[in-house]
C-alpha positions as CSV (number, residue, x, y, z in Angstrom):
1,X,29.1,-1.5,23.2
2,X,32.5,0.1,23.2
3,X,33.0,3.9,24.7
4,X,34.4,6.5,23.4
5,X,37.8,7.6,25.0
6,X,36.5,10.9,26.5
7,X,34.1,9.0,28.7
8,X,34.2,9.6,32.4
9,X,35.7,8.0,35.0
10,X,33.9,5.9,37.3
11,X,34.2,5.1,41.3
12,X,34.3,1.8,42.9
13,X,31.7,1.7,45.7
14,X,32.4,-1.9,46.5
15,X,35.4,-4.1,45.7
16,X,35.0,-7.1,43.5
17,X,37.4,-10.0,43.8
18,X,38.7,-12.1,41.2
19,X,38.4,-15.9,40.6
20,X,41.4,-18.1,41.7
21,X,40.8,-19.8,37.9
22,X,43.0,-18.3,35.1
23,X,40.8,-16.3,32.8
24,X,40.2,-17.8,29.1
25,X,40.0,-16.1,25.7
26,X,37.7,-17.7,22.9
27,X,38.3,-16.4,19.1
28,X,35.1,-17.4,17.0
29,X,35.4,-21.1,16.0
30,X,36.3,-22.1,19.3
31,X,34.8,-25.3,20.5
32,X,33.8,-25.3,24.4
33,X,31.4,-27.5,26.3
34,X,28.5,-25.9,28.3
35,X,28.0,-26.5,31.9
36,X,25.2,-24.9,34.3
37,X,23.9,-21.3,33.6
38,X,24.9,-19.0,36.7
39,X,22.0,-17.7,39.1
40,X,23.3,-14.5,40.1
41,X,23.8,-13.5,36.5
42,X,21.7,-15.1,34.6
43,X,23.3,-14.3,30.9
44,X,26.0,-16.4,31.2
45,X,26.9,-19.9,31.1
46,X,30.2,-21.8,32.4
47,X,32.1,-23.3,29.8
48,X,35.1,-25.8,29.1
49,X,37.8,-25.8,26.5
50,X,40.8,-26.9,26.0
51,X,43.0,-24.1,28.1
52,X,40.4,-24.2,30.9
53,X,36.8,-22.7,31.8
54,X,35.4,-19.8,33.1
55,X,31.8,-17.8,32.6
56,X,30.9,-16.1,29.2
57,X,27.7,-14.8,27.8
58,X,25.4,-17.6,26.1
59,X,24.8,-15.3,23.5
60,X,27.8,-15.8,22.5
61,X,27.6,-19.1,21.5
62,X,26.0,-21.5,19.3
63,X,25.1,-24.5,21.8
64,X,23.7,-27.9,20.5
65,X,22.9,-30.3,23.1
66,X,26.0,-29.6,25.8
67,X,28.8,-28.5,23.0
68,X,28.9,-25.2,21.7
69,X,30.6,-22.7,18.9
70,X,31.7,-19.8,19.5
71,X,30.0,-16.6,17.6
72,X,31.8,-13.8,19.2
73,X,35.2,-13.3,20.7
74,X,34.9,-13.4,24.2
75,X,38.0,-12.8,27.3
76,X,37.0,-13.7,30.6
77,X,39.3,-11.7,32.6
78,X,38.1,-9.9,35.7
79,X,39.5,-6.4,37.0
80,X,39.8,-6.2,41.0
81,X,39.0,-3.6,42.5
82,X,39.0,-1.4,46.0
83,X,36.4,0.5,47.3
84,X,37.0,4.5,45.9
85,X,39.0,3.6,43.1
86,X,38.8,5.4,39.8
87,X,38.2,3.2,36.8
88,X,37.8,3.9,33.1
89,X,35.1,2.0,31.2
90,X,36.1,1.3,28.0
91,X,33.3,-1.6,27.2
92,X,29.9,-1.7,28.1
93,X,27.8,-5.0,28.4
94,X,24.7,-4.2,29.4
95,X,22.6,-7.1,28.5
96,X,25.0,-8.9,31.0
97,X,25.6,-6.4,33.6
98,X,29.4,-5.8,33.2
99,X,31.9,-3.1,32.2
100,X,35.6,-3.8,31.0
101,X,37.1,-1.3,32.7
102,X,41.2,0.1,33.0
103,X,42.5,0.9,36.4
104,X,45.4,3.8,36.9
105,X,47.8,1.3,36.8
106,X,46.6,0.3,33.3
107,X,45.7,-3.4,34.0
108,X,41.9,-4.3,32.0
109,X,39.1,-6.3,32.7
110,X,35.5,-6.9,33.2
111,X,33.8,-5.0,36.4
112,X,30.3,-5.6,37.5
113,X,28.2,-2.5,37.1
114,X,26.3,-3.5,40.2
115,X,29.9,-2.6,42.4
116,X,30.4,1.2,40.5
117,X,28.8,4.5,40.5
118,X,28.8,7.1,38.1
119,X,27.3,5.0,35.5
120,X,25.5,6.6,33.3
């Protein structure tokens, strides 16, 4: 779900690190292979491509037996953050528990809802 641009800012109220692994951006058509489905957050799977892997939403893709397609266009990156810090959401997935989010300094990515307040 993407929100509007008069939505309100939210507050950090603990930091969330980043992955040492380059983040990876899948365009529909993308072939990836499917790995193990993550425990702590359930709706997503890792995957494997040809510029490297990272986590992204199963509903995303269309697995058959360990390969999948990919439905939906899907970027990996992560925002970190610092506890108090103002973010704007600009994406919400809910069925996944994450925000894409802009910090002041105008760099994007995704932000678990779990580490923000103010989220309505």
């Amino acid at each position: 779900m993407t929100v509007g641009p008069d939505s309100d800012p939210v507050t950090v109220v603990t930091a969330h690190e980043i992955p040492e692994r380059p983040p990876i951006r899948l365009t529909p058509g993308d072939r990836v292979t499917v790995g193990e489905q993550d425990t702590t957050w359930p709706a997503f799977v890792f995957v494997t491509t040809e510029s490297g892997n990272g986590w992204v939403p199963a509903r995303h893709l269309e697995v058959n037996e360990g390969e999948a397609l990919v439905k939906v266009a899907y970027d990996t990156t992560e925002l970190p953050t610092s506890v108090g810090e103002r973010l704007d959401v600009l994406r919400r997935d809910d069925d996944s528990g994450w925000l894409w989010c802009r910090n002041s300094g105008g760099r994007e990515g995704w932000v678990p809802v779990s580490t923000i307040s103010d989220v309505v």
